[in-house]
C-alpha positions, 0 to 999 in steps of 0.5 A: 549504400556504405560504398555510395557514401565512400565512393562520395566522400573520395569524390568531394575530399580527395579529387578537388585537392589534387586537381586545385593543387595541380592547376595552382601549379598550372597557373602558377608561371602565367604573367597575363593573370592576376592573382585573383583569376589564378585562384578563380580558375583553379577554385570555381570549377572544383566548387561547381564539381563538389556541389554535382557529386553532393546533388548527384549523392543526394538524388541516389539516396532519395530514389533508392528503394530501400529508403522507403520499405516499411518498418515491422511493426514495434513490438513492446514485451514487458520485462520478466522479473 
């Protein structure tokens, strides 16, 4: 489970600044564009990734068996003094 979690945690943190700054660079030198639909191009698509890894991380958690084995019974011994 500890690989899932830095498995995600790369997917949200480290891939969307690579590719926002790359395609910054992409668009960058485009004169048709306007400013606004520079950083549109480069954000959006990024937000609309980060929200399926954080779903795609949240459905693998909720049908992982593991998540639903039941606890041993609590046991409470007094202390010996």
């Amino acid at each position: 489970m500890l690989t899932d979690f830095c498995l995600a945690t790369f997917l949200i943190a480290v891939v969307p600044l690579v590719v926002v700054f790359g395609s910054n660079e992409y668009f960058k030198d485009a004169s048709d564009m306007s400013e606004l639909e520079k950083v549109a191009y480069s954000v959006v698509p990024m937000i609309i990734y980060m929200n399926t890894v954080i779903g795609i991380y949240i459905y693998r958690v909720l049908n992982d068996p593991e998540n639903y084995k039941k606890d041993p019974p609590l046991v409470i011994r007094r202390k010996k003094d």
